[in-house]
PAZAPA-4460 file (N, C-alpha, C; in steps of 0.05 Angstrom, whole numbers, plus 32768, in hexadecimal, padded with zeros to 4 digits):
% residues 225
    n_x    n_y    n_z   ca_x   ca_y   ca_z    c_x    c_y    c_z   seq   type   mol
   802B   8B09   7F55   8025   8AF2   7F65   8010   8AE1   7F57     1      X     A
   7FF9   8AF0   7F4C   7FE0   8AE2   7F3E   7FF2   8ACB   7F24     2      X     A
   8002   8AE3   7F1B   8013   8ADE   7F02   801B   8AC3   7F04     3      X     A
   802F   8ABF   7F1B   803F   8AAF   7F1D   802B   8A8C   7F25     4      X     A
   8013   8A91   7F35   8002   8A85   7F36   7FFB   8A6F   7F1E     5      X     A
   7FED   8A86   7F09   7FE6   8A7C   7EF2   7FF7   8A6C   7EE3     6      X     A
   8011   8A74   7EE2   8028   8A64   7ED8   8035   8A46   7EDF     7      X     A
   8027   8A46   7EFE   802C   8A2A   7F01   8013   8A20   7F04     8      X     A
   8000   8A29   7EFE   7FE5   8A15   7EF8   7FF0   8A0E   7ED7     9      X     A
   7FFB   8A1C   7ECE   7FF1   8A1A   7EAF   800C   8A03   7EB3    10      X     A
   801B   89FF   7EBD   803A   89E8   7EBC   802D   89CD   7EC1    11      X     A
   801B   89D5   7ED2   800C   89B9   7EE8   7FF8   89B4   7ED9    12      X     A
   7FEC   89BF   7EC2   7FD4   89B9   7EB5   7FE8   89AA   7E93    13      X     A
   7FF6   89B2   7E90   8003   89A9   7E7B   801A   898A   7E86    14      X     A
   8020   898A   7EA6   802F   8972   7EA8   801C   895E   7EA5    15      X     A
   7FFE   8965   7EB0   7FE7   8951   7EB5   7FDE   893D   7E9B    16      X     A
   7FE8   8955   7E87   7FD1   8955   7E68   7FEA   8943   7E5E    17      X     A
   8005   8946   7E6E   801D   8932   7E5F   801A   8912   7E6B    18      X     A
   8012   8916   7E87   8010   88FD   7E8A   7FFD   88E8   7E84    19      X     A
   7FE6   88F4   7E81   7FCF   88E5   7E76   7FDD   88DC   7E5D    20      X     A
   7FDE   88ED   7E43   7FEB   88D8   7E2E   7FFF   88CB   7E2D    21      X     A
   8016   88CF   7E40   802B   88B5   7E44   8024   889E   7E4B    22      X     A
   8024   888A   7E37   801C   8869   7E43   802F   885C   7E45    23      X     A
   8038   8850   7E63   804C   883E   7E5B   8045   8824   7E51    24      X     A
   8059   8819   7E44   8050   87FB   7E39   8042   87E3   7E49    25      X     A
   8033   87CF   7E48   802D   87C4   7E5A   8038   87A6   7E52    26      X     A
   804B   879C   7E5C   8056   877A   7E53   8039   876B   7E5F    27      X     A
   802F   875E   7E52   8021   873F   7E56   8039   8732   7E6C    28      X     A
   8036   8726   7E80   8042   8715   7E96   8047   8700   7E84    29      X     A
   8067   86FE   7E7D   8073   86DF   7E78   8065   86C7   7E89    30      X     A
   8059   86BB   7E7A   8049   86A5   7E8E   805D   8683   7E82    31      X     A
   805E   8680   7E92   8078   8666   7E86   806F   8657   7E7C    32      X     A
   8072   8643   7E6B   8061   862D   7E50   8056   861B   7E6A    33      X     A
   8042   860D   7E68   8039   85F4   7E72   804D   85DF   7E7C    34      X     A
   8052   85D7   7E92   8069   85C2   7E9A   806B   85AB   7E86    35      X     A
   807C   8599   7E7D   807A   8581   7E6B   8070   857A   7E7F    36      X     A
   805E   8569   7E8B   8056   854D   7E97   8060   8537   7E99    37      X     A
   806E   852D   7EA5   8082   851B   7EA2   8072   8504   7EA3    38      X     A
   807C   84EE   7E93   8063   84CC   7E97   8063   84CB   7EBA    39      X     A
   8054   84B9   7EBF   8052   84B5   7ED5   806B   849E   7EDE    40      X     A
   8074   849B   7EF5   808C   8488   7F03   8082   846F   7EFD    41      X     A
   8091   8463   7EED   8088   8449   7EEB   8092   843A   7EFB    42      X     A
   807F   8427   7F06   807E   8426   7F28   8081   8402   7F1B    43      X     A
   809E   83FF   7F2D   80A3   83DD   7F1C   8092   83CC   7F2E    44      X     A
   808F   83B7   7F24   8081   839F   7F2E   8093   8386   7F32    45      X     A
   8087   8390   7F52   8097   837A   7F67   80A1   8360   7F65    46      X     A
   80B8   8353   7F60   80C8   833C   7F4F   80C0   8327   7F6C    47      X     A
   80A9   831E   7F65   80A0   830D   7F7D   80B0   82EC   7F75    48      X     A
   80B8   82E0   7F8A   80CD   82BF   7F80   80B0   82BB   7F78    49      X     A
   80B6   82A0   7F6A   80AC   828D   7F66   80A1   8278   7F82    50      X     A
   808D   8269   7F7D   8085   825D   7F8E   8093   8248   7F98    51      X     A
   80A4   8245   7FB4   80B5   8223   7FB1   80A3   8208   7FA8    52      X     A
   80B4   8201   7FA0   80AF   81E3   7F98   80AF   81D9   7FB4    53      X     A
   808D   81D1   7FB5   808C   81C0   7FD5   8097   81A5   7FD1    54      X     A
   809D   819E   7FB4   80AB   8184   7FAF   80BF   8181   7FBA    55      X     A
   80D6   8197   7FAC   80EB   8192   7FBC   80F4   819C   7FD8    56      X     A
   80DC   81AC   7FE3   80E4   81A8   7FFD   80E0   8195   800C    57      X     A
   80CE   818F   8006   80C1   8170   801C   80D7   8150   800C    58      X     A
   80ED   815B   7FFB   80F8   8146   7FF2   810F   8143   8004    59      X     A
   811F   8129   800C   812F   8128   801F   8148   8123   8011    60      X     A
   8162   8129   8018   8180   8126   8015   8185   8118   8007    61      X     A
   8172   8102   8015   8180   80E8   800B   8174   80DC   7FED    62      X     A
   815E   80F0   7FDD   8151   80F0   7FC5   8166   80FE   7FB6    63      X     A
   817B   8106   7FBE   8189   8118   7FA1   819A   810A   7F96    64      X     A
   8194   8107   7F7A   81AA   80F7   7F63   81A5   80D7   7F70    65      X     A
   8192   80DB   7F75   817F   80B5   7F7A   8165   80B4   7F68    66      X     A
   816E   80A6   7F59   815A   809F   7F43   8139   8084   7F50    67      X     A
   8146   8080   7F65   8130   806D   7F72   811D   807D   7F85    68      X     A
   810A   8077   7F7F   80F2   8079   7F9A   80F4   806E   7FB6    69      X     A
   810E   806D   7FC4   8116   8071   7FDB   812E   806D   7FDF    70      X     A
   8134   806B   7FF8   8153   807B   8002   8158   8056   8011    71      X     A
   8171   8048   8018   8178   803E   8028   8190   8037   8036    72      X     A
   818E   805F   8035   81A6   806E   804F   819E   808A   804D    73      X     A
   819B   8094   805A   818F   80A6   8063   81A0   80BB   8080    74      X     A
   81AB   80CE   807B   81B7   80D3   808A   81A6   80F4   80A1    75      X     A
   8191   80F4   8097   817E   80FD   809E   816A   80F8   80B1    76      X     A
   816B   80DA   80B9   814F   80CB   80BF   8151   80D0   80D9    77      X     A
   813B   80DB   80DE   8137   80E0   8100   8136   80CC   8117    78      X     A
   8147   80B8   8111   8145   80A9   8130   813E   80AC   8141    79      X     A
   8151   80C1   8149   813A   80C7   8165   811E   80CF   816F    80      X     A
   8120   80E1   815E   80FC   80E8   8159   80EB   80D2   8155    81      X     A
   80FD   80BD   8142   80E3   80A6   8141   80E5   8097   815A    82      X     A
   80FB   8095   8161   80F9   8083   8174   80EE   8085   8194    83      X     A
   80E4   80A6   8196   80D9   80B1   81A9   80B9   80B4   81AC    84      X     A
   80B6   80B3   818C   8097   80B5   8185   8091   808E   818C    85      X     A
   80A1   807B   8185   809A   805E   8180   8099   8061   81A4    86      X     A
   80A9   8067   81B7   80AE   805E   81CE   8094   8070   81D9    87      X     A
   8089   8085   81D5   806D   808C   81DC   8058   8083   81DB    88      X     A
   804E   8079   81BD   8043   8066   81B3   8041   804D   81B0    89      X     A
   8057   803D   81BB   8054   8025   81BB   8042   8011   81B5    90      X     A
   802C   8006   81C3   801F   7FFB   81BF   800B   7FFB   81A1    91      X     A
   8009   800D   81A1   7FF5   8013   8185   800E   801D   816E    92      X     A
   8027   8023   8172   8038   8021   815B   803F   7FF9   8157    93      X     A
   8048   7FF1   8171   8049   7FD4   816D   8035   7FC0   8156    94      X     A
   8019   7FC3   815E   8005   7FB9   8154   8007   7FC1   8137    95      X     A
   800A   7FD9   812A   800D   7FE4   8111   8022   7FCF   8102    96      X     A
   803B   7FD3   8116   8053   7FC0   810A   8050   7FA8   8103    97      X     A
   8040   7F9B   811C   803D   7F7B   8116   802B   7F78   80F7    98      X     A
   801D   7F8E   80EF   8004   7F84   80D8   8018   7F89   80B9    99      X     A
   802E   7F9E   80BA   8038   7F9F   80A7   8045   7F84   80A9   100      X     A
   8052   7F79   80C1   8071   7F70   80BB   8067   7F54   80B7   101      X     A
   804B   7F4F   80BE   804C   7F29   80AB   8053   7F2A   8093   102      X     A
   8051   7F45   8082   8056   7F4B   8065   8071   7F3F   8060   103      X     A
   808E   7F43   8077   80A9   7F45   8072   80B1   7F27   807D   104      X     A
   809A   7F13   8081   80A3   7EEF   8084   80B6   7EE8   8070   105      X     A
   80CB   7ED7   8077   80D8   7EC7   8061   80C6   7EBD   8049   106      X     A
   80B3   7EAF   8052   80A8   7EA8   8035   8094   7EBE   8028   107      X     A
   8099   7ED4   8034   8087   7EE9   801E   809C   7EF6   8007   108      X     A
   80BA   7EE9   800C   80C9   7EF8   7FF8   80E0   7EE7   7FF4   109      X     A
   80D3   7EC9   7FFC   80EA   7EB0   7FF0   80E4   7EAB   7FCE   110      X     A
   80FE   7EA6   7FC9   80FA   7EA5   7FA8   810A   7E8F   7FA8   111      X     A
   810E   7E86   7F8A   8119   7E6E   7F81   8138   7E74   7F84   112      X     A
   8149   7E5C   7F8C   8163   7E65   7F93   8177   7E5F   7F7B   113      X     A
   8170   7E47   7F6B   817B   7E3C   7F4F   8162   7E4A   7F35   114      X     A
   817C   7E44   7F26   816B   7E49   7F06   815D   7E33   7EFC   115      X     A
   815A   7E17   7F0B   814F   7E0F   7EFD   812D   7E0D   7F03   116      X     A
   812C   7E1B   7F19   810B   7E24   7F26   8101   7E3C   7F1F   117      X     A
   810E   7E4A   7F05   8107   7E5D   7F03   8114   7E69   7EEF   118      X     A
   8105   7E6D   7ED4   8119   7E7D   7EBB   8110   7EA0   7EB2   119      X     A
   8128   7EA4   7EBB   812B   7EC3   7EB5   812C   7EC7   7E96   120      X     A
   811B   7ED9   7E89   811C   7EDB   7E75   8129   7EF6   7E71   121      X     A
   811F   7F0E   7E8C   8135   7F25   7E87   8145   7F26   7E9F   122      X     A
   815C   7F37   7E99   8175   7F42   7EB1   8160   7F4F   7EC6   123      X     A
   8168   7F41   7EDD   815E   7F5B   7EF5   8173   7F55   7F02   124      X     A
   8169   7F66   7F1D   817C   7F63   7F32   8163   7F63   7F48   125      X     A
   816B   7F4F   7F60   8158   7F4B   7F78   816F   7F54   7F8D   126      X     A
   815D   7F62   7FA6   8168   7F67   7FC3   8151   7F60   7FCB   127      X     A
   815D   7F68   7FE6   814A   7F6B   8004   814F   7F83   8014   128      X     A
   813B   7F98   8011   8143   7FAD   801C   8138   7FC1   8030   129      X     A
   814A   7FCE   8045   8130   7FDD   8055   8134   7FF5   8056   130      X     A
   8120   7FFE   8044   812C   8020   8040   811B   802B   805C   131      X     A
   812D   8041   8057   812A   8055   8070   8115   806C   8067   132      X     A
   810C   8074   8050   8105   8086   8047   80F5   807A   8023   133      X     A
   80DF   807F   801C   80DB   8079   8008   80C1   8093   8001   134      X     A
   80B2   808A   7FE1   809C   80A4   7FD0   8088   808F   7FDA   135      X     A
   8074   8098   7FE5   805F   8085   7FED   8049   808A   7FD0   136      X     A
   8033   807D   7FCE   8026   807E   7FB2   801A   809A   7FAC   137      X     A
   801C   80A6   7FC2   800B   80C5   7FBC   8023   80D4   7FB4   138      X     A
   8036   80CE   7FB7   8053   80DF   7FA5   805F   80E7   7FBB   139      X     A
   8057   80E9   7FD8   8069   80EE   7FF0   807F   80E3   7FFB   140      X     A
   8099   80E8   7FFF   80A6   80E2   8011   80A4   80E3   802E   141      X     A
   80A7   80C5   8038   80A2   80B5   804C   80B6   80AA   8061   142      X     A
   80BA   80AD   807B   80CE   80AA   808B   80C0   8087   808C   143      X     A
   80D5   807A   8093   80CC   8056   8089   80D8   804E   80A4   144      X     A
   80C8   803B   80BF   80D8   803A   80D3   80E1   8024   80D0   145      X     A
   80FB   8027   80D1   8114   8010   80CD   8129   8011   80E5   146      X     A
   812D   7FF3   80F0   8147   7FF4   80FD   8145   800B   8114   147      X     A
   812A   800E   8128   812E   8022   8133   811D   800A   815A   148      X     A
   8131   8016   8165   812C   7FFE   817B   8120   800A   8199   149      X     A
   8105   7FFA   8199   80F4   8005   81B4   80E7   7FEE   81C2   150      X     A
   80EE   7FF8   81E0   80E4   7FDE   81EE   80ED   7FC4   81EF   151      X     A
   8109   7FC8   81E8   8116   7FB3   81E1   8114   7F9B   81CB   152      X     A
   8101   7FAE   81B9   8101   7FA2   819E   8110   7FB2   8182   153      X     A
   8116   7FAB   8169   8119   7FB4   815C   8104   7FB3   814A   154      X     A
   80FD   7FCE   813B   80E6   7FD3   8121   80F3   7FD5   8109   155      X     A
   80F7   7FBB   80FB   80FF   7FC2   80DD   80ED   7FAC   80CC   156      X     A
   80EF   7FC2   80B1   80D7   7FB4   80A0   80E8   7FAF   8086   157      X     A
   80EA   7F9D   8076   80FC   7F8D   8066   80E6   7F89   8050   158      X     A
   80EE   7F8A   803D   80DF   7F80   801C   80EE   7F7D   800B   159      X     A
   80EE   7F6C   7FF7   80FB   7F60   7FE0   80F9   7F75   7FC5   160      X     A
   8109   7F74   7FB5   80FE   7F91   7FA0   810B   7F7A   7F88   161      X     A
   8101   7F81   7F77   8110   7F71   7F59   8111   7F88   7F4D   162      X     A
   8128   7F8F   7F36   8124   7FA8   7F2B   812E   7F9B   7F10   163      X     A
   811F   7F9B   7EF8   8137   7F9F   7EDB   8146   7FB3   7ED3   164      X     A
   815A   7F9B   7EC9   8175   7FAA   7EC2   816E   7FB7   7EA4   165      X     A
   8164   7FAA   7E92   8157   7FAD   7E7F   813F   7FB7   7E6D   166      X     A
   8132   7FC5   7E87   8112   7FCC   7E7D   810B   7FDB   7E6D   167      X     A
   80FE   7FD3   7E54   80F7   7FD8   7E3D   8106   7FCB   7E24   168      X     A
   8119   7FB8   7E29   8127   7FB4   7E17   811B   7F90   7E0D   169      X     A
   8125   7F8E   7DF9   8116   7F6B   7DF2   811E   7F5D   7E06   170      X     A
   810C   7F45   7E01   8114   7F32   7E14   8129   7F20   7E12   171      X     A
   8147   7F12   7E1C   815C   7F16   7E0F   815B   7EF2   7E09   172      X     A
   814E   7EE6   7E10   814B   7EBF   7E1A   812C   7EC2   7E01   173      X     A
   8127   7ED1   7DF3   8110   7EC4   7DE3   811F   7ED6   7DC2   174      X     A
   8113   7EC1   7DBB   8119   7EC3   7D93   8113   7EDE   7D89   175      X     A
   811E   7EEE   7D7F   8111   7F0B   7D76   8103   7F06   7D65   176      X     A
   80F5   7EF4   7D54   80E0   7EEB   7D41   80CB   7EFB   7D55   177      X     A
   80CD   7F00   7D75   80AE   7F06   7D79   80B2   7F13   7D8E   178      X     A
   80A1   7F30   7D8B   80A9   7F48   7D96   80A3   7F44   7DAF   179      X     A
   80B9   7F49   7DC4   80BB   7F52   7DE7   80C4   7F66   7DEE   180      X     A
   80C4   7F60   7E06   80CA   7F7C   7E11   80CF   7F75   7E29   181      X     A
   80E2   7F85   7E40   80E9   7F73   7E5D   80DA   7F8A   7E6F   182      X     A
   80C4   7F88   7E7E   80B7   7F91   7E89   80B6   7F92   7EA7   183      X     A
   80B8   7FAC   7EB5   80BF   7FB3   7EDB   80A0   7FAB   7EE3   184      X     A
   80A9   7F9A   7EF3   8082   7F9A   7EFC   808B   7F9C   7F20   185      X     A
   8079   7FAC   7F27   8076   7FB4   7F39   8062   7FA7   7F54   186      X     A
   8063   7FB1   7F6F   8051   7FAD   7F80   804B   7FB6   7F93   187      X     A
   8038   7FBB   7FA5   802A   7FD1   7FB1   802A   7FC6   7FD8   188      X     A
   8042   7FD5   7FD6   8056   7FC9   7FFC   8048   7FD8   800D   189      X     A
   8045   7FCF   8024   8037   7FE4   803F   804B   7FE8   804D   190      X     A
   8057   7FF8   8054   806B   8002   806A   8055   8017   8080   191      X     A
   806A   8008   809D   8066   8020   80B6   807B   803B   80AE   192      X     A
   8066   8055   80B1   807C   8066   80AD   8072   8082   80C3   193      X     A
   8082   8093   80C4   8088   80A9   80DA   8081   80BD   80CD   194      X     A
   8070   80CD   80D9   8066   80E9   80CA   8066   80FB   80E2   195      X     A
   807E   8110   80E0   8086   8122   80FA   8071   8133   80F8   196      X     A
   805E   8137   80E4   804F   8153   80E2   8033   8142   80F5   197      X     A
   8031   812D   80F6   8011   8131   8106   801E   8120   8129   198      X     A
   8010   813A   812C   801A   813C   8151   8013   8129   815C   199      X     A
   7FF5   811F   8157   7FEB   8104   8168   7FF8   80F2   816A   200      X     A
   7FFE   80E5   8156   7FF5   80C3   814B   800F   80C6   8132   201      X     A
   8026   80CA   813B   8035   80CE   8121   8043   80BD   8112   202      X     A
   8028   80A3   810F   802F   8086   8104   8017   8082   80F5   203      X     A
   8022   8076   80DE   8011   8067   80C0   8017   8052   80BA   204      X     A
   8006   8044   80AC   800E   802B   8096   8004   8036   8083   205      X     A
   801B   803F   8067   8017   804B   804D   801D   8036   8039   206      X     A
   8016   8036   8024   801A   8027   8011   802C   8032   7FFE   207      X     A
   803E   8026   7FED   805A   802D   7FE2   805B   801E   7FCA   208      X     A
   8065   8028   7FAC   806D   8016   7F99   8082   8013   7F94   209      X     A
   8087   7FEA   7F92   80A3   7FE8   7F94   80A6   7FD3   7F82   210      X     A
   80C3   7FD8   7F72   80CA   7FB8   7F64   80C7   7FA9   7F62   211      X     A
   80B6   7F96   7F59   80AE   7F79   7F69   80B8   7F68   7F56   212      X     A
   80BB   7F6C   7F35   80C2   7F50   7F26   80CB   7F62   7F0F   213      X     A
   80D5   7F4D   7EFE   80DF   7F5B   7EE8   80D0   7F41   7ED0   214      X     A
   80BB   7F4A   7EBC   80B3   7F41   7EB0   80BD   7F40   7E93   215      X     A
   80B5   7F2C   7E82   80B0   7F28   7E5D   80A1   7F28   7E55   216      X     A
   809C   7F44   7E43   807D   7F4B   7E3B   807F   7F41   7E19   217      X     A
   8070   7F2B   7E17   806F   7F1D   7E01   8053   7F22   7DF1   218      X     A
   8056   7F34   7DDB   8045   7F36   7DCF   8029   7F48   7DDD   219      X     A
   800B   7F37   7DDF   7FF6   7F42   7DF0   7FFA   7F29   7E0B   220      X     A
   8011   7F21   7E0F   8015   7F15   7E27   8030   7F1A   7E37   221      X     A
   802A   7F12   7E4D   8044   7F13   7E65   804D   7F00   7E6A   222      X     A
   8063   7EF7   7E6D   8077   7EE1   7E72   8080   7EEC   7E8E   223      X     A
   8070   7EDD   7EA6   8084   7EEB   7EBD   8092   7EDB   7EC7   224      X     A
   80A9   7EDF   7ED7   80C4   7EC9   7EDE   80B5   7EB4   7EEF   225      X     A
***
């Protein structure tokens, strides 16, 4: 029994002495490479329009493929509106009217009826016209009250325009020995006009540039008809 004792101390002292020197291997932990970093999201920038042209919004219908500084037809023109604002206003739109309209007397835009009161040296062309709509001198388009009837009157404002047919070109009645030129001369009209944006008082007298003659620019002088 002692015997048999000793024999398995001596098994159990020799498995002990085996396992101490068995080492198993030890792997280092696969640690995975560093992530690539990817750039950052390029974050697009916002395709904002362009700013409108307050030009051409505040420009009216009757400005497209019209080479003139006003309209005289207008299929836009607020009649009624004007004619509700004039019938409110009356009295103090009337008074306004009467100061422009001594401007539109026969003799503020009688001209000579023969050629022999009067020599044209360049081509124009003369009317009489009442636009409905014109660019007043600050570059605005302007509702123009025309032909619009309150109180049993009618409000229309009439002006003469001369325009050359020719402008810039010689003068065609003088000798080319001496340098001309056929020259637009202009003049500075008051019209009553309608402005829907101011609530009060939505009546003015603006000033407007308009055709007035067609000149012969002779040399450091003017030859006017």
């Amino acid at each position: 029994m002692a015997l048999r004792l000793l024999v398995l101390l001596v098994v159990i002292a020799l498995t002990s002495a085996d396992g101490g020197h068995h080492h198993h291997p030890h792997h280092a932990p696969a640690y995975r490479p560093a992530p690539s970093y990817h750039p950052k999201p390029s974050y697009h920038q916002r395709a904002y329009k362009p700013a409108p042209s307050y030009k051409a919004a505040s420009d009216p219908a009757c400005s497209i493929n019209n080479t003139k500084t006003w309209c005289l037809e207008d299929e836009e023109y607020p009649t009624y509106e004007v004619k509700a604002a004039v019938d409110a206003h009356f009295k103090k739109v009337w008074s306004l009217y009467a100061d422009v309209a001594d401007l539109n007397t026969e003799l503020s835009v009688e001209r000579p009826n023969t050629l022999e009161e009067e020599t044209y040296l360049c081509p124009s062309e003369t009317s009489y016209v009442k636009p409905l709509r014109a660019i007043n001198t600050e570059g605005k388009w302007r509702v123009i009250i025309n032909n619009i009837e309150a109180h049993y009157k009618t409000l229309t404002q009439t002006t003469r325009i001369e325009e050359c047919l020719t402008s810039g070109d010689a003068c065609p009645l003088v000798p080319e020995c001496y340098e001309t030129k056929c020259l637009q001369k202009n003049i500075y009209h008051r019209f009553l006009v309608y402005d829907a944006y101011d609530q009060y008082f939505p009546f003015a007298v603006e000033t407007f540039k308009l055709p007035a003659s067609c000149a012969c620019l002779l040399g450091a002088y003017t030859i006017d008809h």
